[in-house]
C-alpha positions as CSV (number, residue, x, y, z in Angstrom):
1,X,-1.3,17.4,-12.2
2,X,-0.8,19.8,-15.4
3,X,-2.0,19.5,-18.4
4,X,-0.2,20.5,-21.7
5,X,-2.5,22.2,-24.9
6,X,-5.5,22.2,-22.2
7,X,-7.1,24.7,-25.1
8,X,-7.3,22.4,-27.9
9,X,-9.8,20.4,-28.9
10,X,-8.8,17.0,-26.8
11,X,-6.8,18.9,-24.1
12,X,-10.2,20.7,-23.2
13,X,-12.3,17.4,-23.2
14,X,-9.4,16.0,-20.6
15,X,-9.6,19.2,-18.5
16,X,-13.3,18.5,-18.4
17,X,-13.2,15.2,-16.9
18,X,-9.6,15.7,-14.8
19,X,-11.6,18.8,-13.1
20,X,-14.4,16.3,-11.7
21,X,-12.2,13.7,-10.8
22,X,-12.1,13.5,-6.5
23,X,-8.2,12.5,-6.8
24,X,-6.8,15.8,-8.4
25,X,-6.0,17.9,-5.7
26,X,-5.0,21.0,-8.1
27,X,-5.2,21.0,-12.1
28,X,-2.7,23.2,-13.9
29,X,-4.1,24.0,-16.8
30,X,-1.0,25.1,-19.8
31,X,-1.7,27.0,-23.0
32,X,-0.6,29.9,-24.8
33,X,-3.2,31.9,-24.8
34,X,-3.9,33.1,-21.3
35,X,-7.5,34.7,-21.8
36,X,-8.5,31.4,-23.2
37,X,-7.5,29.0,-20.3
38,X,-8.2,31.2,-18.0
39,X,-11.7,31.2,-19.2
40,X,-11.8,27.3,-19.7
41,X,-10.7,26.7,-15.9
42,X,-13.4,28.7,-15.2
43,X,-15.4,26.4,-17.2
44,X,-14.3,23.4,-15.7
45,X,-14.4,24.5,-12.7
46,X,-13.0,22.4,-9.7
47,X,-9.2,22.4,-8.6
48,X,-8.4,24.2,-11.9
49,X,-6.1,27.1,-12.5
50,X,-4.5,28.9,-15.9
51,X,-1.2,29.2,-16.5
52,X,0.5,30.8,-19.9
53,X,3.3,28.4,-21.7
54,X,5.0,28.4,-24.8
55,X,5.8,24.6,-25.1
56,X,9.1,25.9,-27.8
57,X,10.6,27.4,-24.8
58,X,12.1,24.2,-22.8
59,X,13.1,26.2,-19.6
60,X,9.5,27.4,-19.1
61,X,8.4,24.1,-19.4
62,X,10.5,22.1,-17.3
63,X,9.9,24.9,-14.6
64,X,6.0,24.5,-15.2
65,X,6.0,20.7,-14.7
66,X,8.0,20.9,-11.8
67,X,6.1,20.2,-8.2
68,X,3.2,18.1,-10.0
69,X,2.5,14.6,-10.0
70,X,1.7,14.1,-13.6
71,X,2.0,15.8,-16.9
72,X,-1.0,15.6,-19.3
73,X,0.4,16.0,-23.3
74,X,-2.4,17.3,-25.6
75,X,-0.3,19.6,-27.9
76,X,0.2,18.6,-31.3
77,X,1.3,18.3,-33.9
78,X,3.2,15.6,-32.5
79,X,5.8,15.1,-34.9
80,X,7.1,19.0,-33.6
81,X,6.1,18.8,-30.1
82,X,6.5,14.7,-28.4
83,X,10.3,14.6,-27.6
84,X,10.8,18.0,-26.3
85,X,7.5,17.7,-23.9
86,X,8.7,14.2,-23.1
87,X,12.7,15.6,-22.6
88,X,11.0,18.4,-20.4
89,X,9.6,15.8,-18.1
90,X,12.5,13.8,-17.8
91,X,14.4,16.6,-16.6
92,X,11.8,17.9,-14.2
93,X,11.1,14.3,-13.0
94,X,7.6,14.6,-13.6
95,X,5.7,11.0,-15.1
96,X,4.3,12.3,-18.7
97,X,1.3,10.7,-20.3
98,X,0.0,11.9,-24.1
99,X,-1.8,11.2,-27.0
100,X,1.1,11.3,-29.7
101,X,-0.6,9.6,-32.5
102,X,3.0,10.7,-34.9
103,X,5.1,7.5,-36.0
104,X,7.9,8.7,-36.0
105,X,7.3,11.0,-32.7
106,X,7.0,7.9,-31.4
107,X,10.2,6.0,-32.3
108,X,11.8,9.5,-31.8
109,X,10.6,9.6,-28.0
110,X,11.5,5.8,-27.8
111,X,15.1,7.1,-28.1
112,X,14.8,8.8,-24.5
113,X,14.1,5.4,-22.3
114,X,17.9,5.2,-20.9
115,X,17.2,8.7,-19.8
116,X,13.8,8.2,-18.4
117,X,14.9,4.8,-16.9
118,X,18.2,6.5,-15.2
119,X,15.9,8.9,-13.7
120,X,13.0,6.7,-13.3
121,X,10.4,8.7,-14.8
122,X,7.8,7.0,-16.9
123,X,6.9,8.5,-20.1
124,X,3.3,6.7,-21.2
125,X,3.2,7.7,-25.2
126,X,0.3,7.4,-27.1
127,X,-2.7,6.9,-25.0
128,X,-5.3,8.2,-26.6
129,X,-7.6,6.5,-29.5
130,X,-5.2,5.4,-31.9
131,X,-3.0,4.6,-30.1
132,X,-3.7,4.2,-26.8
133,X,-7.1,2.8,-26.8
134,X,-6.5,0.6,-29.8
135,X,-3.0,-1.1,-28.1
136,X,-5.2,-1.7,-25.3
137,X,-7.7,-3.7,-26.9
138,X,-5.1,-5.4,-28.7
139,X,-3.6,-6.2,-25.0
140,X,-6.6,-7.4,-24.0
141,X,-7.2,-9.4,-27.2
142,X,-3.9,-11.1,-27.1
143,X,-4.4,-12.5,-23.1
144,X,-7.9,-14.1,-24.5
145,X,-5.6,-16.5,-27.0
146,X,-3.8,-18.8,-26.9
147,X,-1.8,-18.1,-29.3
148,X,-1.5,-14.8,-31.0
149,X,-0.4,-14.5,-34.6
150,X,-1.9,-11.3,-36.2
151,X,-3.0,-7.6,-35.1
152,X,-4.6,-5.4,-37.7
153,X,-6.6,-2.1,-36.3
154,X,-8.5,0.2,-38.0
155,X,-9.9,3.6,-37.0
156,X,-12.2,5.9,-39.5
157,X,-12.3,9.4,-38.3
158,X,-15.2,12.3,-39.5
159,X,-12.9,15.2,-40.5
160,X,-16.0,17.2,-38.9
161,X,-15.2,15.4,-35.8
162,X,-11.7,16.8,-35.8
163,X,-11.8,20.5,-34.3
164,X,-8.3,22.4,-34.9
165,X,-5.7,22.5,-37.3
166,X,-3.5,19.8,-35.3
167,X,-5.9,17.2,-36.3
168,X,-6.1,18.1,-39.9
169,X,-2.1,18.3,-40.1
170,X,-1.7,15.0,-38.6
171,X,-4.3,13.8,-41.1
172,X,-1.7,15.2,-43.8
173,X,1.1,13.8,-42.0
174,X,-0.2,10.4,-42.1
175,X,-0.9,10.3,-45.0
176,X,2.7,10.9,-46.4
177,X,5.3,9.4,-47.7
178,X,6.7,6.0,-46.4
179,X,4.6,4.5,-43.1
180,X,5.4,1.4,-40.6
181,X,3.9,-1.9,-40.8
182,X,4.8,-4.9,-39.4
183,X,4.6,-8.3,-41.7
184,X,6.5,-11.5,-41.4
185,X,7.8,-10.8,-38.4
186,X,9.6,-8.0,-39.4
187,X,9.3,-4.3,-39.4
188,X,8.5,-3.2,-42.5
189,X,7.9,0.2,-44.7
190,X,5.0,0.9,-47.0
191,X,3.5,3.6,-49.2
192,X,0.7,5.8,-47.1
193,X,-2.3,5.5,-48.7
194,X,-1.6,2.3,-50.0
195,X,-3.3,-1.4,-48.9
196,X,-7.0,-0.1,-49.3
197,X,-9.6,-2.6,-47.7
198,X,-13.2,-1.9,-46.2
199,X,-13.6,-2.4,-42.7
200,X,-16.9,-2.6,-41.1
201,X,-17.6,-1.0,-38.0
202,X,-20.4,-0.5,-35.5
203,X,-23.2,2.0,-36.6
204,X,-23.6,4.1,-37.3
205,X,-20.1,4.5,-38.9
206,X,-20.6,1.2,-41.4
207,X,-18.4,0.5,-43.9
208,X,-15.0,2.8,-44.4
209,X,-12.3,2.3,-47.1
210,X,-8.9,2.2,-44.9
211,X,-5.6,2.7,-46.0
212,X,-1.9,1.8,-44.5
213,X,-1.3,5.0,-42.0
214,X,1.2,6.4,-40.1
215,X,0.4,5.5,-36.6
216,X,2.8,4.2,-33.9
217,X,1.1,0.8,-33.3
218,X,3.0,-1.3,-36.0
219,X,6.4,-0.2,-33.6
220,X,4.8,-0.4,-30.3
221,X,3.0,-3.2,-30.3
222,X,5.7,-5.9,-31.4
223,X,7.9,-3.9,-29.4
224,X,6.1,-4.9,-26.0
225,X,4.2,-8.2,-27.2
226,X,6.7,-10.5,-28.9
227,X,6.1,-13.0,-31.2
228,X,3.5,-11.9,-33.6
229,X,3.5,-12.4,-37.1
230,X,1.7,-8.7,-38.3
231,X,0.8,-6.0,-36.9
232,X,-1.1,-3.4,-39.4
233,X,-2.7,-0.1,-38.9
234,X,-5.1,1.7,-41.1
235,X,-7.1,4.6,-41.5
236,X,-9.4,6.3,-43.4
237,X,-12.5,9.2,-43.2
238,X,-16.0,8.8,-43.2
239,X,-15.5,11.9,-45.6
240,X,-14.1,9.5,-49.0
241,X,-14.0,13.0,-51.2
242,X,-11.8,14.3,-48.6
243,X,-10.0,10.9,-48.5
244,X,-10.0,11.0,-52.1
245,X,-8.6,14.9,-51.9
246,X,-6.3,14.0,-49.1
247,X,-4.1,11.0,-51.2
248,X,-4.0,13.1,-54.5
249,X,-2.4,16.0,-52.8
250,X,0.1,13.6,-50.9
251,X,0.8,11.9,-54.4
252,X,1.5,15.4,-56.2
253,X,4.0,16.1,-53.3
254,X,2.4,19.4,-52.0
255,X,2.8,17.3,-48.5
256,X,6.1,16.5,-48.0
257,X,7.2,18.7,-45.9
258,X,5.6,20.3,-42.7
259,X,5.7,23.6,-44.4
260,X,4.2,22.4,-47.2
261,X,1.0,21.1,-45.0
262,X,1.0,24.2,-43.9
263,X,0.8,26.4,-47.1
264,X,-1.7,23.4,-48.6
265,X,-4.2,23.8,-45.2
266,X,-3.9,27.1,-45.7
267,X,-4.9,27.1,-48.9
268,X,-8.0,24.6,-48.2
269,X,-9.3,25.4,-44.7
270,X,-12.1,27.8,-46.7
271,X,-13.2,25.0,-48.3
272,X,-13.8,22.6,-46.0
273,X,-16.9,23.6,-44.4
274,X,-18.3,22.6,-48.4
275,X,-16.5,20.0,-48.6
276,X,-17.7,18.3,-44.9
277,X,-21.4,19.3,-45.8
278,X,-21.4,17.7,-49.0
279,X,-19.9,14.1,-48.5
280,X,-19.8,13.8,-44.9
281,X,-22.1,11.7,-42.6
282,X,-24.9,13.5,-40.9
283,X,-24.1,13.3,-37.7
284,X,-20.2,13.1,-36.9
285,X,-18.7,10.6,-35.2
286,X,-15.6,7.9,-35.4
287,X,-14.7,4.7,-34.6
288,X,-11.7,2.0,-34.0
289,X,-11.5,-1.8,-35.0
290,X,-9.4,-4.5,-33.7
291,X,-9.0,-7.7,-34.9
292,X,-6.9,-10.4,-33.2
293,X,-6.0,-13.5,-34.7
294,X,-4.6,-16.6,-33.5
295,X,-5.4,-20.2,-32.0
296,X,-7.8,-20.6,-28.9
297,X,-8.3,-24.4,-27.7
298,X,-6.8,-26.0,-30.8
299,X,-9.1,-23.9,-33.0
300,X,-8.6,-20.5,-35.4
301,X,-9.8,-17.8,-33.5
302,X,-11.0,-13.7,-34.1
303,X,-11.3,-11.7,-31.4
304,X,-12.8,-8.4,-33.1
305,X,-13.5,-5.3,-30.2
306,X,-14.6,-2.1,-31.7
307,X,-15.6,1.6,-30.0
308,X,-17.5,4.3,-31.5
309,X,-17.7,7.8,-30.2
310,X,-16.8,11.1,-31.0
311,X,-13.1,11.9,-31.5
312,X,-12.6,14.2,-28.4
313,X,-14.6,11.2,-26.3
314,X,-12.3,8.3,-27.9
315,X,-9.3,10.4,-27.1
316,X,-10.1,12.2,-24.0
317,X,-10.9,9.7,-22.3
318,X,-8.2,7.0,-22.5
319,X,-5.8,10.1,-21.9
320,X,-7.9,10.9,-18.5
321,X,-7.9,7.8,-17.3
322,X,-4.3,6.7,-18.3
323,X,-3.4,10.3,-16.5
324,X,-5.1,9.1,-13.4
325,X,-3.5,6.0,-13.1
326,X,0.0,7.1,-13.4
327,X,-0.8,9.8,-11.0
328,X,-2.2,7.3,-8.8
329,X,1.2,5.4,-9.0
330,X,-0.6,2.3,-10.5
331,X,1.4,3.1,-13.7
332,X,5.1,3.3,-12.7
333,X,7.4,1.5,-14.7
334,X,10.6,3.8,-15.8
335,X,11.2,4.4,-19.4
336,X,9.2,4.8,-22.3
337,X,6.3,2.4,-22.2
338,X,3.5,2.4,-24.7
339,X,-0.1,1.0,-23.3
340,X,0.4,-2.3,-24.2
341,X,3.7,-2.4,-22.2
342,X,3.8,-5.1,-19.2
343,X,3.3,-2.7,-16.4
344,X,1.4,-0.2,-18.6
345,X,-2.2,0.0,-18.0
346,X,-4.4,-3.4,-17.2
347,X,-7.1,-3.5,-19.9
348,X,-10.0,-5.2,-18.0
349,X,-9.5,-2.3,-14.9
350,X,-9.0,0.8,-17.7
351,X,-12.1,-0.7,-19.7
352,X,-14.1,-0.6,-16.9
353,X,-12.8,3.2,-16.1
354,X,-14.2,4.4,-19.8
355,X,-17.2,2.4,-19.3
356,X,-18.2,4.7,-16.3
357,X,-17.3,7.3,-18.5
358,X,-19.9,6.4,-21.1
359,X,-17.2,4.9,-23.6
360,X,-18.6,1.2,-23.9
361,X,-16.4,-1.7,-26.4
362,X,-17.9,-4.6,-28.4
363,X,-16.7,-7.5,-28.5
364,X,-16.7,-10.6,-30.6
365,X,-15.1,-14.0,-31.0
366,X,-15.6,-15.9,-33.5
């Protein structure tokens, strides 16, 4: 298998755990920067081996996937990089698995399924933490009711938890502009940053103010489990003055365009180190939240399932394991699927595959 961005932060934490893994036979590990995947394979160890790409150049990449199993997407921004890596695979004929955690990467990559189905390739976007693990809970949610009505996830994420400047430009990205929800049946449009509620989840995360985001579960999830009412995704950081920071910038417009992130992340990434050390958490570490409403024997029913880990762990890890799988061929339906797709991922056997991991998931019904 090969694995795409194997330098940044999640990409390494995948190499880690693909390298020990007795069913990869060789791992191709893909970055730009030869020195420094060359010196991770040596980290990892195993059936590793460096290779130099430049994901911009298409013809490089579809020649690099070519003769694997499975392609491992870890290179974000999403929003820049989901369709071309997924278009790349479809031509090479190579399954792709990533962690694209962009809305509208993920609609845009939804627009390739008659070409992944003709070719019958399966492209697996979004299986990571939010999404990926979240839809999967939410899967697993739904099969315990009767009835399912509503979905609404929540994540909190430590900005100190989030290494590289992929992460914070999602954060921006997010954060912007008009974002998908999912009320009344219908699929809906609402201001980022807007809907604020506190959400509760395990320690020692606590309570987190969330806000409407733009993650793809609000399209996904409807898409592939019919007949719910809502489906809402929020988000917020354990950091609030960062939070705080993050929404007055979006609401002043210096966010609106990816070149603007740019210039404003550029203008704040000497400040942040202050800004982390004086309202974050002491330790840093995220979390997701899924609540699943609906009817169960006659009665009104929660199912609630919530994870907390470090980011690399919560993302990693789902991507590893959803990786396997498809390589394994126990993921092989054509087209673009999201986790909570039927013949996407069964959530009791992936569970169990992050459990070994050390990535345990409460649950409660109530």
């Amino acid at each position: 298998m090969i694995l795409l961005g194997a330098t940044g932060a999640m990409g390494r934490r995948a190499a880690e755990i693909l390298a020990k893994s007795s069913e990869v036979e060789v791992l191709t590990l893909a970055g730009r920067r030869l020195h420094a995947v060359q010196a991770l394979a040596e980290q990892v160890g195993g059936p590793s081996r460096a290779i130099s790409l430049d994901v911009r150049d298409h013809s490089a990449v579809v020649a690099a996937l070519k003769g694997h199993d499975v392609a491992a997407g870890a290179v974000g921004p999403y929003y820049l990089f989901e369709a071309r890596l997924a278009k790349a695979a479809i031509e090479a004929k190579v399954p792709y698995v990533s962690i694209c955690d962009d809305h509208d990467a993920a609609q845009e990559v939804f627009g390739l399924d008659k070409q992944a189905r003709e070719r019958g390739i399966t492209i697996l976007t979004g299986a990571g933490w939010t999404p990926g693990l979240t839809n999967i809970l939410t899967k697993k949610g739904v099969a315990m009711l009767d009835k399912a009505t509503r979905v609404n996830i929540a994540w909190a994420g430590a900005l100190a938890d989030a290494d590289g400047l992929a992460s914070m430009l999602h954060a921006l990205h997010i954060f912007t502009g008009q974002v998908p929800s999912f009320s009344q049946g219908r699929q809906a449009m609402v201001p980022a940053g807007t809907g604020k509620q506190v959400v509760t989840f395990p320690q020692p995360v606590g309570p987190v103010p969330v806000y409407h985001t733009g993650h793809p579960e609000p399209i996904t999830i409807p898409r592939f489990i019919p007949g719910l009412e809502e489906v809402t995704l929020r988000g917020g950081l354990t950091e609030a003055l960062v939070t705080r920071l993050t929404l007055m910038f979006t609401r002043l417009g210096f966010t609106r365009t990816p070149a603007a992130r740019d210039r404003l992340m550029l203008f704040m990434q000497p400040f942040l180190p202050l800004i982390q050390k004086l309202s974050g958490p002491p330790k840093p570490i995220s979390a997701a939240h899924v609540a699943v409403h609906g009817v169960k024997d006659g009665k009104p029913t929660v199912v609630e399932m919530a994870a907390v880990g470090r980011m690399r762990d919560l993302t990693a890890l789902p991507h590893a394991v959803a990786t396997l799988m498809v390589g394994r061929g126990e993921i092989s339906v054509p087209g673009v699927i999201a986790p909570e797709a039927p013949g996407g991922p069964d959530p009791d056997r992936f569970l169990a595959a992050l459990k070994e991991l050390g990535l345990s998931v409460e649950t409660r019904v109530s």
